[in-house]
C-alpha angles and dihedrals in degrees: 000000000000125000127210109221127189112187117198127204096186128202138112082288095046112202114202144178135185108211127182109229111202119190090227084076097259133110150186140219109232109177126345135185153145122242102235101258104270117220127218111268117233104250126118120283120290091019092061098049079039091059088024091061094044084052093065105033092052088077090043090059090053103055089049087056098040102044090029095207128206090218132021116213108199120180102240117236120258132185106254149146091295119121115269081251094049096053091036089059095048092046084056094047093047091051088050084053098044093049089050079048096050096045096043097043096220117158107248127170126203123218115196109218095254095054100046091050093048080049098048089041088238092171134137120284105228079235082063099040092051087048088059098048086047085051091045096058092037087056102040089051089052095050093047088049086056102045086047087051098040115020125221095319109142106230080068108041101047091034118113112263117206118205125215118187118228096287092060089261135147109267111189133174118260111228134175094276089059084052093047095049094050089040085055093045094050087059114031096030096110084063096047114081075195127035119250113271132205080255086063094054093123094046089051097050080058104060089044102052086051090050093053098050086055085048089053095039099045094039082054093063103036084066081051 
């Protein structure tokens, strides 16, 4: 039995992936895609989240009805560090999507961020890990130079520090959407002509919660 999954990464730049889930434990990567990232219209608050929401929710609609998935895998919302108008969007949008979802009575699983990373093993490497340490006392030696040459004066204090290792590169932080990205390539690469970038992160949420839907459902039935 084979199950057609669309993944959904939603936001007002929707990543998405259509991936073939085979109860032998493989599985196959049908269509894939990013939204291009919707803008808030300029209309008066709450009519412009109201059209904003129906904006991108409009793409959405159309790949349910073109890929006709069995399940849909949506990323479930979380408090963060976003903006109050950047939460508030995506809880309109979600709420345009449950209710699709309600009316329509297709299976759908949410994955919160957390769980779908600890399913698809997106850890740091202890390459990565060592990159970071490296980027930290690079950094804090940086920061105490500064505050030795300039005192506690604001503009240097609060000011980015950007941090170059001992050949005069670049040297910046590795964070989870790095992880994310290089997990995704590790397993999608064969279907990429280019690997995934940081600029891809949404994409790449999407191919891993998808993933890690097939890992949960097949590992289900091989304890069957």
């Amino acid at each position: 039995m084979t199950q057609r999954i669309l993944a959904l990464d939603m936001s007002t730049k929707t990543g998405w992936s259509v991936l073939n889930s085979y109860d032998s434990g493989e599985f196959s990567l049908a269509q894939f895609g990013k939204i291009k990232q919707i803008h808030q219209p300029d209309l008066p608050y709450p009519q412009s989240m109201v059209k904003w929401a129906y904006d991108c929710f409009e793409p959405i609609v159309k790949l349910v009805d073109e890929y006709a998935p069995d399940i849909l895998v949506i990323e479930e919302t979380a408090a963060g560090s976003k903006s109050i108008e950047s939460q508030k969007i995506l809880e309109y949008l979600h709420f345009l999507v449950a209710k699709m979802i309600t009316d329509s009575q297709i299976p759908v699983i949410y994955l919160l961020t957390e769980q779908w990373r600890r399913m698809v093993g997106c850890q740091m490497t202890k390459e990565e890990k060592l990159h970071n340490k490296k980027h930290k006392t690079l950094k804090n030696a940086k920061v105490t130079k500064r505050l030795v040459q300039g005192g506690n004066a604001p503009d240097i204090t609060n000011a980015p520090t950007i941090v170059y290792d001992e050949n005069g590169k670049r040297l910046g932080k590795i964070t989870r959407k790095h992880v994310n990205v290089r997990r995704a390539n590790e397993v999608f690469g064969k279907y990429f002509e280019e690997p995934l970038r940081l600029k891809d992160e949404d994409l790449a949420d999407s191919l891993l919660l998808g993933y890690a839907y097939h890992v949960k459902r097949t590992k289900k039935k091989e304890a069957v």
